[in-house]
C-alpha positions as CSV (number, residue, x, y, z in Angstrom):
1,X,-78.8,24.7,20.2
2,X,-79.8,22.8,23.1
3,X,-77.1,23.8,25.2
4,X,-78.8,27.7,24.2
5,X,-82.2,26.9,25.2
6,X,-80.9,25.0,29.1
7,X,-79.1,28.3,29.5
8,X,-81.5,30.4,28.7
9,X,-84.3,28.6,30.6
10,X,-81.3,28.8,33.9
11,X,-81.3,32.3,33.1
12,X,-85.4,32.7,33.3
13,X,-85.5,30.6,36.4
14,X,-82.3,32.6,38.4
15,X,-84.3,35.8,38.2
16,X,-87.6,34.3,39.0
17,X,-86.5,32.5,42.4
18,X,-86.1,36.0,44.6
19,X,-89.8,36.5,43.9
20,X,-90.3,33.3,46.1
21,X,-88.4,34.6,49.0
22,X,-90.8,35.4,51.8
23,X,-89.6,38.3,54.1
24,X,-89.9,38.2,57.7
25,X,-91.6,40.5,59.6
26,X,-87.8,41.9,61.1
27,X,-87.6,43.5,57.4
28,X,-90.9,45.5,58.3
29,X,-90.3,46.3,61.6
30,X,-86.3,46.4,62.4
31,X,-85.4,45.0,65.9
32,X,-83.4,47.7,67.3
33,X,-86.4,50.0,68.0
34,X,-89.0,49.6,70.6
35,X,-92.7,49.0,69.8
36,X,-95.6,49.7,71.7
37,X,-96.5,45.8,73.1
38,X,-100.1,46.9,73.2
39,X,-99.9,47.2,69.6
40,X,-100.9,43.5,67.9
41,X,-98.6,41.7,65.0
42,X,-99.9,41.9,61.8
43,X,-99.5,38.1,62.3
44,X,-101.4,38.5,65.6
45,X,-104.2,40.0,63.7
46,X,-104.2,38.4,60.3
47,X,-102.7,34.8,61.7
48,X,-99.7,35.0,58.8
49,X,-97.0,37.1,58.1
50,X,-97.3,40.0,55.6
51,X,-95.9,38.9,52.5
52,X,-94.2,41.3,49.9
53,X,-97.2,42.5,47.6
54,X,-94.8,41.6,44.0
């Protein structure tokens, strides 16, 4: 029984951890394309990187 529990608590934890991962802002904005520099960062503007809203 307690070997039950230990996996199902790695099971829980394994599909909580990718809700941790932050993105960077490369998943937003892809590198090979050219942005206006005029244009601020979100981090420029907010002072952190935009975060994934889950």
């Amino acid at each position: 029984m307690k070997k039950l529990l230990i996996l199902i608590h790695l099971v829980c934890v394994g599909f909580c951890l990718p809700a941790f991962a932050q993105p960077t802002l490369s998943y937003y904005l892809p590198a090979h394309l050219s942005y206006d520099q005029k244009i601020p960062t979100p981090k420029q503007v907010l002072g952190y990187e935009v975060v994934n809203g889950m």
